[in-house]
PDB file of N, CA, C and O in Angstrom, chain B, residues numbered from 101:
ATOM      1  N   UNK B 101     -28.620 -28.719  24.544  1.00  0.00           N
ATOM      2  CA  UNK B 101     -27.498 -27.816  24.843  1.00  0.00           C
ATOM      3  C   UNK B 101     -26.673 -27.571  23.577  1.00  0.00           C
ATOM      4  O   UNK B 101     -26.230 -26.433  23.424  1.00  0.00           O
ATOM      5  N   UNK B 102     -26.341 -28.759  22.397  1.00  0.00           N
ATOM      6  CA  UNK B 102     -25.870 -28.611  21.271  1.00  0.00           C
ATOM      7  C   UNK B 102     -26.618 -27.661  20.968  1.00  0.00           C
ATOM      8  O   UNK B 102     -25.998 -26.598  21.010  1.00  0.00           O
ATOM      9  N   UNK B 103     -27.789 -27.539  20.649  1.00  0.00           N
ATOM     10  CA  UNK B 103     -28.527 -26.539  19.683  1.00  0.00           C
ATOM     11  C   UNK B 103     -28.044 -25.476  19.960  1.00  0.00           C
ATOM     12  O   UNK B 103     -27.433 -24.830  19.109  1.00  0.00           O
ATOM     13  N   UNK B 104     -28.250 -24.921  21.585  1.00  0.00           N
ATOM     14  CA  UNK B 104     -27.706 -23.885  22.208  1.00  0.00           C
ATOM     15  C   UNK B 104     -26.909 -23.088  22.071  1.00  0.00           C
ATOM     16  O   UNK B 104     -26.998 -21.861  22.020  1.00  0.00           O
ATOM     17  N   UNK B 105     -25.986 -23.825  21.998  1.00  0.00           N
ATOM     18  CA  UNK B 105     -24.270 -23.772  21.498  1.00  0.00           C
ATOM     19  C   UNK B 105     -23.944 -23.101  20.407  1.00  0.00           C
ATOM     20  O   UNK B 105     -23.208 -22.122  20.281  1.00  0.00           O
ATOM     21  N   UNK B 106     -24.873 -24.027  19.210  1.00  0.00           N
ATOM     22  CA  UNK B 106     -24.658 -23.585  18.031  1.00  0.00           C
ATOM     23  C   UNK B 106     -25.669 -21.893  17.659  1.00  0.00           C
ATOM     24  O   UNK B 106     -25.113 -20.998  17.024  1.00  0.00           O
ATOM     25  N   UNK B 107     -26.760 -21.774  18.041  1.00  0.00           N
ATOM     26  CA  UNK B 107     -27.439 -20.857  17.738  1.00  0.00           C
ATOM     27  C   UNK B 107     -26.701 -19.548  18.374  1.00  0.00           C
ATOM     28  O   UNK B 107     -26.844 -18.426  17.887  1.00  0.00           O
ATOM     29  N   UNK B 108     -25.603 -19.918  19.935  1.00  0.00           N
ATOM     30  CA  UNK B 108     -24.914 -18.350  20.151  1.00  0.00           C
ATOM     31  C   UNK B 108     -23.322 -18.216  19.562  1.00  0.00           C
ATOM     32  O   UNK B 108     -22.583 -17.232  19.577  1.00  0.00           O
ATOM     33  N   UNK B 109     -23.118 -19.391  19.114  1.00  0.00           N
ATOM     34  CA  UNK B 109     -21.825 -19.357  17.313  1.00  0.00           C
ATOM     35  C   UNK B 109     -22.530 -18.603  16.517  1.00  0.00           C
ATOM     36  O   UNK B 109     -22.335 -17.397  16.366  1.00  0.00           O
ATOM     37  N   UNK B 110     -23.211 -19.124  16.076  1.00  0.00           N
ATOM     38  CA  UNK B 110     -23.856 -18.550  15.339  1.00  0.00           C
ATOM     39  C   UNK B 110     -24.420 -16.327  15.254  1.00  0.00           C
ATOM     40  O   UNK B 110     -24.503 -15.505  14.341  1.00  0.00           O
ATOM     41  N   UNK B 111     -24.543 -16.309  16.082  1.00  0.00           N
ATOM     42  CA  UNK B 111     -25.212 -15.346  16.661  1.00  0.00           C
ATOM     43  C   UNK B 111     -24.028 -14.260  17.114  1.00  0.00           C
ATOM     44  O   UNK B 111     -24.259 -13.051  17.094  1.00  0.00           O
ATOM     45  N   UNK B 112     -22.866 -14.751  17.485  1.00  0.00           N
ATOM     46  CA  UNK B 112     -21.703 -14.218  17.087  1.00  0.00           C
ATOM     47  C   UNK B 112     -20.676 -13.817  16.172  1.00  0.00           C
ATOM     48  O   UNK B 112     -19.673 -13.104  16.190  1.00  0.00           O
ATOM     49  N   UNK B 113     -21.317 -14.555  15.347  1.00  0.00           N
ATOM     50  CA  UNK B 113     -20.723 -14.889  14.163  1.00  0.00           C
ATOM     51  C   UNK B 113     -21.698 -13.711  13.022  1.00  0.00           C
ATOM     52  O   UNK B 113     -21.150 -13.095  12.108  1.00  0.00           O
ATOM     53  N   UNK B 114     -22.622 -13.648  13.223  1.00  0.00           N
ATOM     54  CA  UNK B 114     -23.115 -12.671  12.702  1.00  0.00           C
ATOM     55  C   UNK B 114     -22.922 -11.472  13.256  1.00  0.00           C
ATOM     56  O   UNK B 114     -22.902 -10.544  12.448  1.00  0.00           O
ATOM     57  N   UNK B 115     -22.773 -11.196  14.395  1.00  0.00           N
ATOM     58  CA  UNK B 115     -22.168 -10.047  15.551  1.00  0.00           C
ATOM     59  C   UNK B 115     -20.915  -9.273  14.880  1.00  0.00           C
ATOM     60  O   UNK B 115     -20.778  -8.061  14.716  1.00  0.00           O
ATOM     61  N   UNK B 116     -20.230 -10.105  14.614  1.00  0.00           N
ATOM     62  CA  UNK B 116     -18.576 -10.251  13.894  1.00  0.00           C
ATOM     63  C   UNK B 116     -18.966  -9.715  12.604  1.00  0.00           C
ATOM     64  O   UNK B 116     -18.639  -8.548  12.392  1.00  0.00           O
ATOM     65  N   UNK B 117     -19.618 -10.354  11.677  1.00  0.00           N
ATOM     66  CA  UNK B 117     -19.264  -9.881  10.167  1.00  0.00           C
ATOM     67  C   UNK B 117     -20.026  -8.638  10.152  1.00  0.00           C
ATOM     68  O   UNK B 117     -19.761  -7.896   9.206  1.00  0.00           O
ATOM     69  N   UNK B 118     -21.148  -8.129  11.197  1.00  0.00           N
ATOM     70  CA  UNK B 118     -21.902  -6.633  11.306  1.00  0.00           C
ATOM     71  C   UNK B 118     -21.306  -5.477  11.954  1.00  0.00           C
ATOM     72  O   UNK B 118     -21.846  -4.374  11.868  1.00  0.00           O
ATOM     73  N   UNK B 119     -20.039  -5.692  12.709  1.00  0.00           N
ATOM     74  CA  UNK B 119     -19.080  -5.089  13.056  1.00  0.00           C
ATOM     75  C   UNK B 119     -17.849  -4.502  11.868  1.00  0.00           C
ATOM     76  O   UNK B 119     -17.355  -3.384  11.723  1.00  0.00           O
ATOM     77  N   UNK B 120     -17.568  -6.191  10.913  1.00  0.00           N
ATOM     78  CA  UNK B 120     -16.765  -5.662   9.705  1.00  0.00           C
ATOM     79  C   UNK B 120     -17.466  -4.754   9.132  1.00  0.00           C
ATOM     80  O   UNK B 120     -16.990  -3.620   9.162  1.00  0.00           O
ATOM     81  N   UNK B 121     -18.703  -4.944   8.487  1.00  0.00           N
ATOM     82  CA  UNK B 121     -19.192  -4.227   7.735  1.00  0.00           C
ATOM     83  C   UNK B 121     -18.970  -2.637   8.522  1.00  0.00           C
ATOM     84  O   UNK B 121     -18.251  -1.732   8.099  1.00  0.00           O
ATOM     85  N   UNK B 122     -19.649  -2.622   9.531  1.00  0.00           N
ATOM     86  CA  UNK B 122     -19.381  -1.185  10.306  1.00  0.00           C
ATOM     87  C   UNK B 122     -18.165  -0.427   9.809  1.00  0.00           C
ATOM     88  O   UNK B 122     -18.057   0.723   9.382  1.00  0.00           O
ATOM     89  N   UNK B 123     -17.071  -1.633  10.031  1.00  0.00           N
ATOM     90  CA  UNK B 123     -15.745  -0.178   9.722  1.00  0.00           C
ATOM     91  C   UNK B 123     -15.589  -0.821   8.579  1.00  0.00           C
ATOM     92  O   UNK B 123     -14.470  -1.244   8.873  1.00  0.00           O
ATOM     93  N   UNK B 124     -15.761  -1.236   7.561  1.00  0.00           N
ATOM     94  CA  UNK B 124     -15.425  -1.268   6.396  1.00  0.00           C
ATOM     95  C   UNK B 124     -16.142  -0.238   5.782  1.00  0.00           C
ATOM     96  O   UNK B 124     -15.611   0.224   4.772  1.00  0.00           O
ATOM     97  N   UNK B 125     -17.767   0.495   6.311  1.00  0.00           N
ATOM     98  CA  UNK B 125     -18.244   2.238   6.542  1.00  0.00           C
ATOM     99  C   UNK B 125     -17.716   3.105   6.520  1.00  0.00           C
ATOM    100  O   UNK B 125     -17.648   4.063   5.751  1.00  0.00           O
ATOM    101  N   UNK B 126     -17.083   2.710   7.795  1.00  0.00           N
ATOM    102  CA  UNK B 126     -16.179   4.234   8.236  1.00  0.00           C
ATOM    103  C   UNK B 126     -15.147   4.099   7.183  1.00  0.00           C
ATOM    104  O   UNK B 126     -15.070   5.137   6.526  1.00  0.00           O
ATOM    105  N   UNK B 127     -14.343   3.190   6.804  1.00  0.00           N
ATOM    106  CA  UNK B 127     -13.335   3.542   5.814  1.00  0.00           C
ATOM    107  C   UNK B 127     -13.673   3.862   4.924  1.00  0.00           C
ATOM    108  O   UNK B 127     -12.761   4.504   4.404  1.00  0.00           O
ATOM    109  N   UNK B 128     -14.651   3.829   4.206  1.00  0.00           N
ATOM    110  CA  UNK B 128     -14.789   4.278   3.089  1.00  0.00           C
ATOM    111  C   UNK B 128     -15.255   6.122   2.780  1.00  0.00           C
ATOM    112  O   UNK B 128     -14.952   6.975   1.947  1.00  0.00           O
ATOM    113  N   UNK B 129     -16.510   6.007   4.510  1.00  0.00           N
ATOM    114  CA  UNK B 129     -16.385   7.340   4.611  1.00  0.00           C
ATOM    115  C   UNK B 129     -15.295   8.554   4.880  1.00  0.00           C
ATOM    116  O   UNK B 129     -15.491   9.702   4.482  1.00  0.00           O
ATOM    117  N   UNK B 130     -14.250   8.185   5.531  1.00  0.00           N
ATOM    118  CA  UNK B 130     -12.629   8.252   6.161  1.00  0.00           C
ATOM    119  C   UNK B 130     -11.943   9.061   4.525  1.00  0.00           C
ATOM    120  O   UNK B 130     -11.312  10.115   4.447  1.00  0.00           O
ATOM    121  N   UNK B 131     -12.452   7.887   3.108  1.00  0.00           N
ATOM    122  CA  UNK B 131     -11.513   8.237   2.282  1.00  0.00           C
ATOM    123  C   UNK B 131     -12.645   9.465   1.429  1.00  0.00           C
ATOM    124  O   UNK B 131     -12.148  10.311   0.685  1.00  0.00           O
ATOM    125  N   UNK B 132     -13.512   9.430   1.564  1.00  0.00           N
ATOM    126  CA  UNK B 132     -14.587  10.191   0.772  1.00  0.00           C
ATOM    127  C   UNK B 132     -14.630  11.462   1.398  1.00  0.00           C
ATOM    128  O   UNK B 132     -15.073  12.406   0.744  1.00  0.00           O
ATOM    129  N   UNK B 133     -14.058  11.716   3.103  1.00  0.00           N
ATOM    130  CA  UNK B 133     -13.810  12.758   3.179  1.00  0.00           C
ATOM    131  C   UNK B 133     -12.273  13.377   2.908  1.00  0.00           C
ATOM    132  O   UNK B 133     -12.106  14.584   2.732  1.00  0.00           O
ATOM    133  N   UNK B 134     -11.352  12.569   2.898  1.00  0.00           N
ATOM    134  CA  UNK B 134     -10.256  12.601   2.167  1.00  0.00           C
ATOM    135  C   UNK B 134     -10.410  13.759   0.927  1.00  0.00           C
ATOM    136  O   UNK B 134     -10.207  14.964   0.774  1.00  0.00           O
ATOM    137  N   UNK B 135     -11.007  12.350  -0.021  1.00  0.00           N
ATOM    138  CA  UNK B 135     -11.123  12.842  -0.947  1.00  0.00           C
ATOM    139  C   UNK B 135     -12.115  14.672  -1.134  1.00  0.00           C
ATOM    140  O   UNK B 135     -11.911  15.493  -2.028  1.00  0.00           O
ATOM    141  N   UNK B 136     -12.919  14.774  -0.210  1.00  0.00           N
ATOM    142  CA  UNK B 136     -13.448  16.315  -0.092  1.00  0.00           C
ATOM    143  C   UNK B 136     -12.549  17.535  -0.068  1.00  0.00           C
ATOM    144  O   UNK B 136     -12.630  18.550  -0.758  1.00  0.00           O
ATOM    145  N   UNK B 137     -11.402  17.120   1.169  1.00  0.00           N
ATOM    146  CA  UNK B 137     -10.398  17.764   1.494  1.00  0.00           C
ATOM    147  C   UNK B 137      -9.849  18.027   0.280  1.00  0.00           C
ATOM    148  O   UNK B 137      -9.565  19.215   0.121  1.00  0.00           O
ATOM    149  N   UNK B 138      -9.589  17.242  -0.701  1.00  0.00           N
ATOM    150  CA  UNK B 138      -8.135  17.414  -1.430  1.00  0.00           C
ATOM    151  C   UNK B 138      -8.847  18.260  -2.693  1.00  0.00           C
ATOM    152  O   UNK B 138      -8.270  18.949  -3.535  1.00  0.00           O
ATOM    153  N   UNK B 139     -10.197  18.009  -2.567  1.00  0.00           N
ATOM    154  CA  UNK B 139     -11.185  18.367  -3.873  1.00  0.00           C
ATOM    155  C   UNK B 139     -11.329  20.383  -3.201  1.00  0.00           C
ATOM    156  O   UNK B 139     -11.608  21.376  -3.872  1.00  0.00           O
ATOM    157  N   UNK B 140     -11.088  20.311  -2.096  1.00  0.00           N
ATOM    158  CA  UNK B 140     -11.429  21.721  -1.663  1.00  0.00           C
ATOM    159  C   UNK B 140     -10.000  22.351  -1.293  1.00  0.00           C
ATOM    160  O   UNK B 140      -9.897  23.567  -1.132  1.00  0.00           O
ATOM    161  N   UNK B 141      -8.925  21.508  -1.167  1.00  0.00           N
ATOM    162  CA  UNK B 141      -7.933  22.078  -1.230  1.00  0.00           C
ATOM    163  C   UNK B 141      -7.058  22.930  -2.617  1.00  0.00           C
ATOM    164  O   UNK B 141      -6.264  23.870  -2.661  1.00  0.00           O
ATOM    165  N   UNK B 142      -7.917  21.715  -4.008  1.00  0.00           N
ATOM    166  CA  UNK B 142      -7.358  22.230  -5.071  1.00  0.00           C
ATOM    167  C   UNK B 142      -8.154  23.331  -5.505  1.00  0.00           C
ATOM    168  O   UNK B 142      -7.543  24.351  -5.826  1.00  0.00           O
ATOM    169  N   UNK B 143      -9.270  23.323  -5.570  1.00  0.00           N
ATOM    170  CA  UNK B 143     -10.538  24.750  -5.411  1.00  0.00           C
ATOM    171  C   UNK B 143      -9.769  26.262  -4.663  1.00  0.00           C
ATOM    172  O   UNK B 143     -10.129  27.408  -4.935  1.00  0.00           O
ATOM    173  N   UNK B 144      -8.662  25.898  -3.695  1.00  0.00           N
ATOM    174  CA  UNK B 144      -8.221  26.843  -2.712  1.00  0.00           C
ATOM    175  C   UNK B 144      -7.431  27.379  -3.494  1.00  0.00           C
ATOM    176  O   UNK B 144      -7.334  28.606  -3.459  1.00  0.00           O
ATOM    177  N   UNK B 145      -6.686  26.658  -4.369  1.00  0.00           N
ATOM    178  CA  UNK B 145      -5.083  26.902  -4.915  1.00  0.00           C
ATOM    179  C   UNK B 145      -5.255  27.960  -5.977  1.00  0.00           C
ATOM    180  O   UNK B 145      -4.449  28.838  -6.284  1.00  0.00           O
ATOM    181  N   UNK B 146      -6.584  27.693  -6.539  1.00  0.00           N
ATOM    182  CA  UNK B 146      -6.842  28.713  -7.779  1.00  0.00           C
ATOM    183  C   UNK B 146      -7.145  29.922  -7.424  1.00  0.00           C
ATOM    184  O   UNK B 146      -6.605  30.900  -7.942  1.00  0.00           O
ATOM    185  N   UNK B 147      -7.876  29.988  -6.672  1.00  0.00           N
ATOM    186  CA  UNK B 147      -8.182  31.377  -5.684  1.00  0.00           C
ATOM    187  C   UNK B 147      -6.655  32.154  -5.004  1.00  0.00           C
ATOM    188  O   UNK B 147      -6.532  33.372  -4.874  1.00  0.00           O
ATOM    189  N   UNK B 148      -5.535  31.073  -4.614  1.00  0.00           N
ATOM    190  CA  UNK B 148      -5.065  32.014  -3.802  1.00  0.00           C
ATOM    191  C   UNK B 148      -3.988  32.384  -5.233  1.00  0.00           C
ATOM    192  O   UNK B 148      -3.228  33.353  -5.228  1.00  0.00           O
ATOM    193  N   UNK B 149      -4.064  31.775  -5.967  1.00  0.00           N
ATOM    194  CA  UNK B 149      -2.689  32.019  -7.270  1.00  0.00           C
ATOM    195  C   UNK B 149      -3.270  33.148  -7.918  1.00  0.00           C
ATOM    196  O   UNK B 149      -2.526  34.053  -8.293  1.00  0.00           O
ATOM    197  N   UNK B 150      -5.127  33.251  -8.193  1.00  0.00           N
ATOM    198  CA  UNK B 150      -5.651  34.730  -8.680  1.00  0.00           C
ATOM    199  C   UNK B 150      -5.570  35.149  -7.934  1.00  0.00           C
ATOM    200  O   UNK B 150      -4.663  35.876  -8.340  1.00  0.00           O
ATOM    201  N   UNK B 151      -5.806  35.681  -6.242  1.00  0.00           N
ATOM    202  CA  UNK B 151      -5.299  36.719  -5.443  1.00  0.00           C
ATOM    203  C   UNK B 151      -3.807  37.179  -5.388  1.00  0.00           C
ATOM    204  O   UNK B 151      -3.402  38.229  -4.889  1.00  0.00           O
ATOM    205  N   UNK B 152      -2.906  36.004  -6.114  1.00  0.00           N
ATOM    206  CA  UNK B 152      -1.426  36.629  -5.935  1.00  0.00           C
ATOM    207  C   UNK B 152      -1.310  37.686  -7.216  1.00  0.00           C
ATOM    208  O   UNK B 152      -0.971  38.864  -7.099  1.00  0.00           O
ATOM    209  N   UNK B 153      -1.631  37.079  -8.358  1.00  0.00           N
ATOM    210  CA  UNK B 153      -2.117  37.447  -9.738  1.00  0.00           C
ATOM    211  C   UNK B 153      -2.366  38.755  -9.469  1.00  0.00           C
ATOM    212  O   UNK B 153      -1.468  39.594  -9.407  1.00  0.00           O
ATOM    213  N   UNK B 154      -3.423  38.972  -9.320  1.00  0.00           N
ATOM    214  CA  UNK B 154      -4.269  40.437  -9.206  1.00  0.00           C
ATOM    215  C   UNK B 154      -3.291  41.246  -8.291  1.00  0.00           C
ATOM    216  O   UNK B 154      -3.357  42.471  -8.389  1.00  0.00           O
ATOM    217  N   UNK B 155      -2.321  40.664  -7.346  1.00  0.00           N
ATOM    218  CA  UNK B 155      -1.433  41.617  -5.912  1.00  0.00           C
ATOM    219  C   UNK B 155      -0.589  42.124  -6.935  1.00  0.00           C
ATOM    220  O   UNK B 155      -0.103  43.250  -6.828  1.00  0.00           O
ATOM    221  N   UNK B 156      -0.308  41.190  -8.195  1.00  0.00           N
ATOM    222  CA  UNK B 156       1.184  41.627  -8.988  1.00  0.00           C
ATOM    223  C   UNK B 156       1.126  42.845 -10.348  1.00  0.00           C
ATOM    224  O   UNK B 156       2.060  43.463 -10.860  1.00  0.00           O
ATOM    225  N   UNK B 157      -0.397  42.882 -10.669  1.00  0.00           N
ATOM    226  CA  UNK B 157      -0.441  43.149 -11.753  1.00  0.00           C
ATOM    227  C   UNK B 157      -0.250  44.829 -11.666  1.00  0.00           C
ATOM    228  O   UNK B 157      -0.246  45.503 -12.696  1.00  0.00           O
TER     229      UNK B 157
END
């Protein structure tokens, strides 16, 4: 029954750190799309400052 015991500790315990890993995933994917956003937001800014550009000239 010791053995028992220990092999579903065990077995949880690996359950547990394959779960961290999981969202320690998602966070990283979370900031990488972050980071897309802000990479396509500054891409936006140049476009809309030459469309103001070109409205003024």
């Amino acid at each position: 029954m010791k053995s028992a015991s220990a092999a579903m500790k065990s077995a949880s315990t690996t359950i547990k750190s394959a779960s961290t890993t999981i969202k320690s995933a998602s966070t990283t994917i979370k900031s990488a799309s972050t980071t897309i956003k802000s990479v396509s937001g500054t891409l936006n800014s140049p476009s809309a400052i030459m469309r103001y550009a070109s409205g003024n000239i």
